[in-house]
C-alpha positions in Angstrom: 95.0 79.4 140.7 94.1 82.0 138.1 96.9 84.7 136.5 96.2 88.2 136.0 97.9 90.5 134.0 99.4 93.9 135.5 97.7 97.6 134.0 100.8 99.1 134.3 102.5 96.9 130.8 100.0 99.3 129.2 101.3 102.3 130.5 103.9 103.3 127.5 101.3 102.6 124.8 99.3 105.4 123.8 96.5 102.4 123.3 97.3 101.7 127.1 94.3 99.8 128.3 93.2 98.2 125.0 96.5 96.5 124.5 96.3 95.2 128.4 93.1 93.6 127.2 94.9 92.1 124.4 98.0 90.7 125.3 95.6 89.4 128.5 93.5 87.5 125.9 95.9 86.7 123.6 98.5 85.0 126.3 95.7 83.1 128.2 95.5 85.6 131.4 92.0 85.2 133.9 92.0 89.3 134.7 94.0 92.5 134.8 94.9 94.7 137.3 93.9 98.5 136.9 96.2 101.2 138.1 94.7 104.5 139.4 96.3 108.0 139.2 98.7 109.1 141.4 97.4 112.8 140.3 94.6 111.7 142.5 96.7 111.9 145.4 96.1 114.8 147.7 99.2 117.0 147.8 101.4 114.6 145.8 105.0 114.5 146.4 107.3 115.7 143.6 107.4 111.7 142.2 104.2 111.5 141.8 103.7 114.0 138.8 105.9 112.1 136.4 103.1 108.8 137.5 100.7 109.1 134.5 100.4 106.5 131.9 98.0 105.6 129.2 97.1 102.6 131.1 95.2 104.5 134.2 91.6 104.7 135.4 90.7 107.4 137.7 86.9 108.0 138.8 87.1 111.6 138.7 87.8 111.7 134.5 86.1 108.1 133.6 82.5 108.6 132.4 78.8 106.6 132.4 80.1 105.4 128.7 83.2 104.7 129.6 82.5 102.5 132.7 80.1 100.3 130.2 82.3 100.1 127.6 85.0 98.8 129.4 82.5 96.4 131.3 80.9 95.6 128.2 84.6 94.8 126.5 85.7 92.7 129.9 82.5 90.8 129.3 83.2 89.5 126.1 86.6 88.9 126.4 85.5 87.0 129.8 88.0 88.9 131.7 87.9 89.8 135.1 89.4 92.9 137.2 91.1 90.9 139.5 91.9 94.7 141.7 92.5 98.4 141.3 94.8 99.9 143.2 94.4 103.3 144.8 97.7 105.0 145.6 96.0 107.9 148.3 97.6 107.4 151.6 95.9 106.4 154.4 98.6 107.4 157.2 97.9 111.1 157.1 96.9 112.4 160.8 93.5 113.5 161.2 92.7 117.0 159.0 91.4 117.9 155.5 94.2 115.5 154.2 93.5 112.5 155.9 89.3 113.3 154.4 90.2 114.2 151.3 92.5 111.0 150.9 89.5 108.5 153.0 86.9 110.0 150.5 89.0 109.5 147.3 89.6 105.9 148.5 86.0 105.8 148.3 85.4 107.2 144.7 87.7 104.2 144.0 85.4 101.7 145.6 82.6 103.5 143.9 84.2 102.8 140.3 85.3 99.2 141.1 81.7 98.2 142.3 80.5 99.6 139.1 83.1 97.7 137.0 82.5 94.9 139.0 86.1 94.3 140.7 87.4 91.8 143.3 89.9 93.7 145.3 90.2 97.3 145.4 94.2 97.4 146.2 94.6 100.5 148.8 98.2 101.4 148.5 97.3 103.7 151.6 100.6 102.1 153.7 103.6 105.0 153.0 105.5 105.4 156.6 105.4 109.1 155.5 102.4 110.6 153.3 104.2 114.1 152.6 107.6 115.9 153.6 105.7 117.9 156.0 104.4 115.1 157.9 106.9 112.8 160.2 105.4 109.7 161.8 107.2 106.5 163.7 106.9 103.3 162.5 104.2 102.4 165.0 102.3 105.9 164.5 102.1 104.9 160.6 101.1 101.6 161.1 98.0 102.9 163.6 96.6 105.5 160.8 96.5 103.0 158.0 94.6 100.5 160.7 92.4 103.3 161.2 91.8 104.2 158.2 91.5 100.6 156.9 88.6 100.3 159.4 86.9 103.0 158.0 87.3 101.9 154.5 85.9 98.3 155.0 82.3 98.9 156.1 82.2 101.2 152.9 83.6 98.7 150.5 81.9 95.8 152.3 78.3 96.9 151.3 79.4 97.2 147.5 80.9 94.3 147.6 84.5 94.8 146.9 87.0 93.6 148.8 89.9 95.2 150.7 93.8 93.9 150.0 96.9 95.3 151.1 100.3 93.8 150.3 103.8 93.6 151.7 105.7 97.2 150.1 109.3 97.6 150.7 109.6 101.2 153.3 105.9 100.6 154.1 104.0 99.8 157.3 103.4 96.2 155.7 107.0 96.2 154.2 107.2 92.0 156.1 105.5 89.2 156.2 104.9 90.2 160.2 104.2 93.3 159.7 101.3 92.3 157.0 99.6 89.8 159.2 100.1 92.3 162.3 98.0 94.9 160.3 95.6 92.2 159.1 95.0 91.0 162.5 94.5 94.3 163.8 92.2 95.5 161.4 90.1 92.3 160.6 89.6 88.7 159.3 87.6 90.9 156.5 91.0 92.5 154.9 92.9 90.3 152.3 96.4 90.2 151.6 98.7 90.0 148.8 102.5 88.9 148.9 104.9 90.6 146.6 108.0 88.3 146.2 110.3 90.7 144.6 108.8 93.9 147.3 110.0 90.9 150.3 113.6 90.5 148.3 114.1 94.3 147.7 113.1 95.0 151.7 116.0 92.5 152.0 113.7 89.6 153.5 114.5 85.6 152.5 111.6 85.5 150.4 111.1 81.5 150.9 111.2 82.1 154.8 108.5 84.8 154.0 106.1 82.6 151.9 105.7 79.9 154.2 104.3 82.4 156.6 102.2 84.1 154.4 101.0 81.0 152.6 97.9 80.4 154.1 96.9 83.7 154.7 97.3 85.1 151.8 94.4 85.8 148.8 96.9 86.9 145.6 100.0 86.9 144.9 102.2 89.2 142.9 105.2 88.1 141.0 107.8 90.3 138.8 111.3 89.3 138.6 114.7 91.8 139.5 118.4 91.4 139.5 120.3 92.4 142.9 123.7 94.5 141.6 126.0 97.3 142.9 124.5 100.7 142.9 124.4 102.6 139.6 123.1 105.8 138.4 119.9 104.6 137.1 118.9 101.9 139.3 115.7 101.2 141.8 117.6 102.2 145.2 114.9 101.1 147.8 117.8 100.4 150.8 120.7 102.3 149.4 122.5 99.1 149.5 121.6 97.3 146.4 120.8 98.7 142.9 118.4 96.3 140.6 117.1 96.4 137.4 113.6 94.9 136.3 113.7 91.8 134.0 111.6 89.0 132.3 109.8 86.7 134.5 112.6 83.9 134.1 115.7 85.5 134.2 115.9 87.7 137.8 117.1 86.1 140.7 114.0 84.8 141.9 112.9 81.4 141.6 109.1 81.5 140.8 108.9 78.0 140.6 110.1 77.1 144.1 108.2 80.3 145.6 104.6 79.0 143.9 105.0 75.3 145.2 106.0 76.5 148.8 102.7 78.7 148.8 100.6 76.1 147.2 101.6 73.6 149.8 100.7 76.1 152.5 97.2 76.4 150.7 97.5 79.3 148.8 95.0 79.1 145.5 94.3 82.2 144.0 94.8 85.4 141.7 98.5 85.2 140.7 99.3 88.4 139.3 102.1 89.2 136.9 103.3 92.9 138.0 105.3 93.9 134.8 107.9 96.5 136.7 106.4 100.1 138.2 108.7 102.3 136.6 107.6 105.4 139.1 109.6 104.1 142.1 111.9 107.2 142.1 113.8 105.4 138.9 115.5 108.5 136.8 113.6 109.1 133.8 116.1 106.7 131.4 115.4 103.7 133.2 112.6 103.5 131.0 114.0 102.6 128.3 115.6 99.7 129.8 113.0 98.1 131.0 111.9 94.7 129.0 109.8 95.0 126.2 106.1 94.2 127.5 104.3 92.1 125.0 107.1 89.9 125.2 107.0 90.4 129.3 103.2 89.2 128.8 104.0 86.6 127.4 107.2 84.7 128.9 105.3 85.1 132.4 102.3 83.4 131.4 104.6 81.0 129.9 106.7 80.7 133.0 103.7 80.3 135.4 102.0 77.5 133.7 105.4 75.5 133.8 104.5 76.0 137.4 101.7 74.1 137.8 97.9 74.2 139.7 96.7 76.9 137.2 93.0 76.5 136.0 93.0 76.3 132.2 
């Protein structure tokens, strides 16, 4: 197994990517992971304006220096881009939406070819893309197959890779409903299991992972404690507030997860997802959140004590 260090622990420092690369060298990560704009989204939602951070890449503002700078930097720090994720839905019917969001997705696919990526992460998989549009479960989950479809062909022939993970609220938000879409799009689509995502949806995460096991080609892993509802928490059910802590100290065991997925022959990109402060959080969350050099580096920590990690 290899770790990988989330983008978005860059995304309060006005150095953003830089100090990704850093704390990725410095703590003994493989990779990163590279967020893309959410001001790429066609029509975004209210949300989505306050989603900027220092640490994003977006095709339409990177240029030719850019791109080989970055690849150049990558290079010598012998990192890889384990994914970049594109936030454009994929579930919009068929119109000038639904185009504008397919050919963004591939300006994404475009930059992580050139940057030489694994997995370009489509988070294409919201039940509903905009107010204005209202879909069923089952209409939701036949766009993003669609669309997915489309995608792969693209992305195949520049050799990047398609993965989709399990989202709480999302056509993929289980373990069944991830493999469903996998199977109905193709042995060619990858997945990714997002413990704390499964945990927030509600799901027994353990149950979930030896399902997903050996099907699965990363894993993400951030860390949350379950309380009562407050003012400023992450509400994804309305039942449970949680807040976003250190690797160790949430109320998942990472430990126990790792060895159940190992054992169902799970051996890749393990990536630390420091917490995604643009899931509809209040503005003061983020000052609460954990401070992320030190997140960098008890999660590296943390991991290794798990075992099976390439040195």
């Amino acid at each position: 197994m290899k770790l990988a260090l989330y983008g978005g622990i860059g995304w309060q420092h006005p150095f953003g990517l830089a100090k990704v690369l850093a704390w990725a060298g410095k703590y003994g990560y493989h990779g990163i992971s590279v967020r893309g704009y959410t001001l790429d989204v066609p029509r975004p939602i209210e949300r989505h304006y306050n989603a900027v951070g220092y640490d994003m890449l977006s095709p339409r503002l990177i240029n030719e220096a850019g791109r080989y700078e970055f690849h150049r930097v990558l290079r010598a720090k012998k990192l890889d881009i384990a994914c970049y994720s594109c936030y454009c839905p994929l579930t919009y019917p068929p119109g000038a939406l639904r185009n504008e969001s397919l050919n963004i997705n591939r300006a994404y696919i475009d930059l992580a070819a050139a940057l030489g990526v694994i997995w370009l992460r489509s988070i294409g998989n919201v039940l509903n893309p905009d107010p204005d549009t209202k879909l069923s479960p089952q209409e939701a989950r036949e766009l993003h197959v669609a669309a997915l479809k489309e995608l792969l062909p693209y992305a195949t022939e520049r050799g990047v890779r398609l993965i989709v993970e399990t989202n709480e609220n999302t056509t993929t938000a289980t373990a069944a409903e991830l493999l469903a879409v996998r199977d109905a799009v193709g042995p060619a689509l990858d997945l990714v299991m997002d413990g704390a995502n499964l945990y927030m949806e509600g799901r027994n995460v353990l149950k979930e992972a030896r399902q997903l096991g050996p099907h699965i080609a990363m894993l993400h892993v951030k860390n949350v404690r379950r309380r009562q509802p407050g003012a400023i928490d992450y509400l994804p059910k309305d039942a449970y507030g949680y807040e976003w802590t250190e690797l160790p100290d949430g109320d998942l065991d990472w430990r126990e997860i790792v060895d159940i997925l190992r054992q169902g022959g799970f051996d890749g990109y393990v990536l630390y997802e420091y917490v995604n402060p643009f899931k509809g959080m209040p503005r003061e969350y983020w000052h609460l959140l954990p401070d992320p050099e030190s997140a960098a580096r008890s999660a590296a920590e943390h991991l290794r004590l798990c075992g099976g990690f390439a040195p």
